[in-house]
Structures are given as structure tokens and as C-alpha cells.
C-alpha positions as CSV (number, residue, x, y, z in Angstrom):
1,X,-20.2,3.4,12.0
2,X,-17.0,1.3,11.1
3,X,-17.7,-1.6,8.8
4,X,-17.5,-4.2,11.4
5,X,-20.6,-2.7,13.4
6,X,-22.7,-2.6,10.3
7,X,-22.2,-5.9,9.8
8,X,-23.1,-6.5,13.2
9,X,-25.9,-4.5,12.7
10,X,-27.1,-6.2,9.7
11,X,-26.8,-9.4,11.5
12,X,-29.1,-8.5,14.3
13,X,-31.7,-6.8,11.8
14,X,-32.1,-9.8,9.9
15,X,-32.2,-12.1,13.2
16,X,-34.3,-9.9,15.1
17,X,-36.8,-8.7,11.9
18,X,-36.8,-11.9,9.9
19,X,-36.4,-14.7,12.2
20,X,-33.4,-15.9,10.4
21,X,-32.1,-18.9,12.5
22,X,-28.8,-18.6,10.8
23,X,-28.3,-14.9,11.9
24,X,-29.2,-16.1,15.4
25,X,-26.1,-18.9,15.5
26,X,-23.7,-16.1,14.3
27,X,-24.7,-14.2,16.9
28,X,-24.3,-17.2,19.3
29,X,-20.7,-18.4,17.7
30,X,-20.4,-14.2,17.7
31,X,-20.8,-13.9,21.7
32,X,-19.6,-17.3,23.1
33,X,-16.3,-15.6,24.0
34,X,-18.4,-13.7,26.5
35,X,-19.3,-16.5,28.1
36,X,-15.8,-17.8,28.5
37,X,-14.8,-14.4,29.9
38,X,-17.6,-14.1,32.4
39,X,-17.1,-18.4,34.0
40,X,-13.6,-17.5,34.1
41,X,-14.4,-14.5,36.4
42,X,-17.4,-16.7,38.5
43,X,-14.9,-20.0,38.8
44,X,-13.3,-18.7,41.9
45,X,-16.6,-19.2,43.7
46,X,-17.8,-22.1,43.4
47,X,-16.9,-25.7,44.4
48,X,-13.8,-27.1,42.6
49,X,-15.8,-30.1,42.2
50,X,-18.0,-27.8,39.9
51,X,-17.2,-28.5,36.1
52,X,-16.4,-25.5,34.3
53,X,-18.5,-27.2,31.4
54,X,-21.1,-27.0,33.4
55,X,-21.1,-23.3,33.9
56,X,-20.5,-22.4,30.4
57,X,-23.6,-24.3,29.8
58,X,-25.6,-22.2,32.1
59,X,-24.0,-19.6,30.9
60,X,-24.9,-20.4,27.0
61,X,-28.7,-20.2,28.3
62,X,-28.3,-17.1,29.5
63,X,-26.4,-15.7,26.3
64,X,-29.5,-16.9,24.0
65,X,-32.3,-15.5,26.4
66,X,-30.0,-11.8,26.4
67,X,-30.1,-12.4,22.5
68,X,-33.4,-13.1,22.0
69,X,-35.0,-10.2,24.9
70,X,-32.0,-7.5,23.0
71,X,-33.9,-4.7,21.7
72,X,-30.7,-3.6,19.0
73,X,-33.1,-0.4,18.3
74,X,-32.0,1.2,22.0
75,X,-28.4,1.5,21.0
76,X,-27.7,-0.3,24.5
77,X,-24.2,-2.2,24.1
78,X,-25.3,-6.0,23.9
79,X,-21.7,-6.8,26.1
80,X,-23.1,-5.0,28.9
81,X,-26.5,-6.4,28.7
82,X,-25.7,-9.9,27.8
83,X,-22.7,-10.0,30.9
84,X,-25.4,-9.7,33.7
85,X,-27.8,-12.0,31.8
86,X,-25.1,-14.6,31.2
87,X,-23.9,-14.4,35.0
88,X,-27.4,-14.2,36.5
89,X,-28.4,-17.7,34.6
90,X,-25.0,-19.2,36.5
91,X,-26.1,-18.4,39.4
92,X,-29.2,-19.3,39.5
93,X,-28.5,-22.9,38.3
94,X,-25.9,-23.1,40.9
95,X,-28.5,-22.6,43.4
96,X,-31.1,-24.7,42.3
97,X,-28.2,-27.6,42.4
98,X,-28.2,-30.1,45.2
99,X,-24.3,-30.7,45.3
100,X,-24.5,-33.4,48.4
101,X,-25.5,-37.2,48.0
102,X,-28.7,-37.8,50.1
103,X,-26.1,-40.0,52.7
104,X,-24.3,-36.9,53.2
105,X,-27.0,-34.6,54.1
106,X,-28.9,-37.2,56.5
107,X,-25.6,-37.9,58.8
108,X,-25.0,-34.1,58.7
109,X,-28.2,-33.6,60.4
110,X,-28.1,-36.2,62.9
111,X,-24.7,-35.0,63.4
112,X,-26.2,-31.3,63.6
113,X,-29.4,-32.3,65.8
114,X,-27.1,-34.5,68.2
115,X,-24.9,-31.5,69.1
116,X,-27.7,-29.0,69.5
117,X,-28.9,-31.7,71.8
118,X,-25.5,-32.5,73.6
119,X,-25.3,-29.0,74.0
120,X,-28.2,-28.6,75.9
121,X,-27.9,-31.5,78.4
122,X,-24.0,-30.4,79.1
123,X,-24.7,-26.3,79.0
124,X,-21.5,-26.3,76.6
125,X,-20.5,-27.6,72.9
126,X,-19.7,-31.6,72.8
127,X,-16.3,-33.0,72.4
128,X,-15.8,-34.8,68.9
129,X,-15.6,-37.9,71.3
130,X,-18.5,-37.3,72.8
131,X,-20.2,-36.3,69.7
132,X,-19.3,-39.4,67.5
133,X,-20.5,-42.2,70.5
134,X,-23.6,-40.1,70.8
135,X,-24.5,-40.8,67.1
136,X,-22.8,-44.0,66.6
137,X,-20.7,-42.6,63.7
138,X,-16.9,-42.8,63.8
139,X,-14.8,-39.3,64.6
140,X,-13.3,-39.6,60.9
141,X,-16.7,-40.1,59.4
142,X,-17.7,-36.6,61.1
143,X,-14.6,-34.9,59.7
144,X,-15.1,-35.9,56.6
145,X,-18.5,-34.9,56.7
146,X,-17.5,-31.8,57.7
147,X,-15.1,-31.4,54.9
148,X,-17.5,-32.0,52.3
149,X,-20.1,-29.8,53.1
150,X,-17.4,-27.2,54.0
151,X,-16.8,-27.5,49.9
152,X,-20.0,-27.7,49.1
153,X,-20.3,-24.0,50.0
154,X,-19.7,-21.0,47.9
155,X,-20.5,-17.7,48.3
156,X,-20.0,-14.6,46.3
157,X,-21.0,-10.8,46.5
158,X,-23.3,-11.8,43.2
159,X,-25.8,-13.5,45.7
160,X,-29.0,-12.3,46.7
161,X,-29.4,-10.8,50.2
162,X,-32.9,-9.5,50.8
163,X,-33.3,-9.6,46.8
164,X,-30.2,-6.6,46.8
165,X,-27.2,-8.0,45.2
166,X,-24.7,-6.6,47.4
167,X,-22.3,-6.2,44.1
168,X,-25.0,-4.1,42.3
169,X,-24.0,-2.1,45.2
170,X,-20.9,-1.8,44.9
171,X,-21.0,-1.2,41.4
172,X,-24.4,0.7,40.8
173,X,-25.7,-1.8,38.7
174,X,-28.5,-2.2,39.8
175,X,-31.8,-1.1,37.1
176,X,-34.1,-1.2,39.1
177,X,-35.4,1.9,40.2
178,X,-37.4,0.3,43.4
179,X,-34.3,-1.2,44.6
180,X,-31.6,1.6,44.0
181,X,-34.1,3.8,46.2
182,X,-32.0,5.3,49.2
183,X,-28.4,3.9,47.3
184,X,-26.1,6.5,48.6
185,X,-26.9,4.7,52.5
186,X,-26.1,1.9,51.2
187,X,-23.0,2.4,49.9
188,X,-22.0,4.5,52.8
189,X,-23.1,1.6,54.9
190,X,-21.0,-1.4,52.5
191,X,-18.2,0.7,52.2
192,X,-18.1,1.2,56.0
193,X,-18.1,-2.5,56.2
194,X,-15.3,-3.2,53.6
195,X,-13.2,-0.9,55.8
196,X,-13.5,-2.9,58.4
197,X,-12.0,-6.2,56.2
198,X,-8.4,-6.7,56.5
199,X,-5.7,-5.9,53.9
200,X,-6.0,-9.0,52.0
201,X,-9.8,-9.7,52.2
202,X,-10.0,-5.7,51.3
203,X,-7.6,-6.3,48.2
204,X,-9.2,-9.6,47.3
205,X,-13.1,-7.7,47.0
206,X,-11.5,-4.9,45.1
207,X,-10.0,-7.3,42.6
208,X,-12.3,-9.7,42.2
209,X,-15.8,-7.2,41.5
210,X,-14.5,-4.1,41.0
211,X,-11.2,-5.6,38.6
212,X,-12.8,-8.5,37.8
213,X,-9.5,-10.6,37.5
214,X,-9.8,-14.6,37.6
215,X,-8.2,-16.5,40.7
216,X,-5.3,-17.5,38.8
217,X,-4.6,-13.6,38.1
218,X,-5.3,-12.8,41.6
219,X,-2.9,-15.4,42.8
220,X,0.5,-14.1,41.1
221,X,-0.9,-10.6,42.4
222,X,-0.6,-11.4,45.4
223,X,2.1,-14.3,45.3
224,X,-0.1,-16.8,47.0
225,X,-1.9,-20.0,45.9
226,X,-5.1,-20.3,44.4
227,X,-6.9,-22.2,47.2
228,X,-5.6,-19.3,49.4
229,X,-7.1,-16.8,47.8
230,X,-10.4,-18.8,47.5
231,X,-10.5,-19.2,51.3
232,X,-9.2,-14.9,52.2
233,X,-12.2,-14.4,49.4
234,X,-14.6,-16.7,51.2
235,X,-14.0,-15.5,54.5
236,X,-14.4,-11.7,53.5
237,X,-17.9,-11.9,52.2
238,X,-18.9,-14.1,55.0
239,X,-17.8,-11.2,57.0
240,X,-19.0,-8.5,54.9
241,X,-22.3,-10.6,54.8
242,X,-22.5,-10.9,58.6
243,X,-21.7,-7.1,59.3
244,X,-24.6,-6.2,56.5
245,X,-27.1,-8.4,58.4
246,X,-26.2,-6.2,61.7
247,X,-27.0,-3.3,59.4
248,X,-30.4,-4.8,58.1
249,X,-32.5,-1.6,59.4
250,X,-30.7,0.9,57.8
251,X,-29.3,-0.8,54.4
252,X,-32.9,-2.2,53.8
């Protein structure tokens, strides 16, 4: 053991067997860069209206709770345990969050009840004419409606479907014993999926979970803007997500 991981060592001893608060902030200070790494890498996904401060924060409480669960007695590399901690806690702070002002969620449901209605009476979907004199709110004030809850969405491989994060799968992270039960389907079954992607939503999956490069990196890769690359990453696990659902019997 090089002198740098006893040191390391020593640190989590006398945090872990003496309490010493002190030894806890170095360790803190010690693993913030992982923090940094693993927001860069979840940025893509979310929002751009989404502070970046804000996810290092939910990322920070995910980085104490790995510190303070790490049992340094396993010889289990903290990076590895600490990185799905510290991107678990983002995510589930980005779902608890209601991103929409309360005026923007009540038009978008009279919007949405309207046309489910209009739809009905005329056996096809409304016109945006049609649809804006039925609920007495301008065409503009429907597309910008739209718009907003448009990117208000994210969506990412990282997200729970059925309680299976489809990137466990892909990656065969999963720890769970109960839930990596009948894996090799599954992977047959996701990987029969991502086949059926195109080119650029195939390349943009393989670089963005099993690479794990930042949009910006993505973007020179593939010589395209950022936004672009949000939108072919958006659409593929939409799709993948979709196919999966078809698949429910067999993946689940």
C-alpha cells in the first residue's frame, strides 16, 4: 500500500472509529471532485433551466450519506460506491421537484381536458384554432405552453421503470440479487431494442452510459450542437422506453 492510501486509510479509521468531525470534512473536501465529475455526466438530462448548483448540492447529500454508510473494512473502492450514491440522490431530488408554476400546469390541463373532449365530439384531433376558442386562451399562449412543459421534461436511462433502472442493465450494476434475477433476458431483450435505434440515437446511448462523456464531449464527437444532441438523446430513450413497455411480459 503506497503512502497515499495509508493516509487515506488513516483518515477513514479515525472518522469512521473515533467520530472525528475533522476526518469527515477531509473526506468531504477529499471526494467533492466526484461530485463534479458525476453532474457533469447527469447535466445533459435535465432542464437547462436546472442550476448546475443545484445538482452539486444534491449531489453533496448523497456524497456524505456514501461516507457515512462506507464500511472501509470490505476493501470495496469508495469511487465506485460513492458514484451511484451521489447520482441516485440527484435523481431523486429531481423528481421530487415541481419545475412548473401552478398557472402553467392548470392551463395545460384545461388545454389537455379540452382536446380529449374536442376529440371526441369531432372523432379526430382539434385544430389549434379550434382548440384555443374552445378554451378561451390565445393560439400563442398554447404554444408557449407547450414549449414549457416540453422543457420541463427529462428523461434518462438512470430512471426507474418498474423499480429496474434500465442502465443497471446495460451495465450490470445492479446489487440486487432480487432484481438481477433472469438478467441475461433482459439484456437480450435491451439490446434487441438499442438495435433497433438509429445510428445517432445508437451512438448517443453508447456514449453517454456506457462512455460516460458530458454533452459538450459528445457534441465535438459528433460535430453537432449541444441542444442537438440533447434532443437525438431524448428521443432515443423515449423510444428505447416505449419498445421496453411492449416487452413488459418478458423483461419483467
Amino acid at each position: 500500500m503506497n503512502s497515499r492510501k495509508v493516509e487515506e486509510y488513516s483518515v477513514w479509521v479515525d472518522f469512521k472509529d473515533n467520530n472525528n468531525q475533522d476526518s469527515f470534512q477531509e473526506l468531504v473536501l477529499r471526494y467533492l471532485p466526484l461530485v463534479k465529475y458525476t453532474v457533469g455526466r447527469i447535466k445533459m438530462m435535465v432542464p437547462g433551466f436546472i442550476e448546475e448548483d443545484d445538482l452539486i448540492s444534491y449531489g453533496i447529500l448523497g456524497l456524505i450519506d456514501a461516507i457515512h454508510k462506507y464500511d472501509y473494512k470490505k476493501g470495496v473502492l469508495f469511487e465506485t460506491y460513492a458514484s451511484r450514491r451521489i447520482r441516485g440522490e440527484i435523481i431523486d431530488n429531481l423528481r421530487k421537484l415541481d419545475w412548473l408554476p401552478h398557472s402553467v400546469r392548470r392551463d395545460s390541463k384545461i388545454i389537455k381536458d379540452t382536446a380529449e373532449r374536442l376529440k371526441k365530439e369531432k372523432g379526430r384531433k382539434a385544430t389549434l384554432d379550434e382548440l384555443a376558442e374552445a378554451c378561451k386562451i390565445s393560439k400563442e399562449r398554447i404554444q408557449e405552453l407547450k414549449q414549457q412543459l416540453h422543457s420541463s421534461e427529462w428523461v434518462s436511462l438512470y430512471d426507474e421503470f418498474d423499480d429496474i433502472r434500465i442502465f443497471d442493465i446495460i451495465s450490470g450494476n445492479d446489487d440486487e440479487p432480487e432484481k438481477v434475477y433472469n438478467s441475461n433476458l433482459r439484456v437480450e431483450i435491451l439490446a434487441s431494442a438499442i438495435e433497433r435505434l438509429n445510428e445517432d440515437e445508437k451512438l448517443v446511448i453508447a456514449l453517454v452510459y456506457y462512455e460516460e462523456l458530458t454533452q459538450k464531449e459528445i457534441a465535438e464527437i459528433m460535430q453537432l450542437s449541444a441542444a442537438r444532441v440533447s434532443q437525438i438523446h431524448k428521443k432515443a430513450v423515449n423510444r428505447l422506453r416505449g419498445m421496453l413497455v411492449r416487452e413488459r411480459e418478458q423483461l419483467f
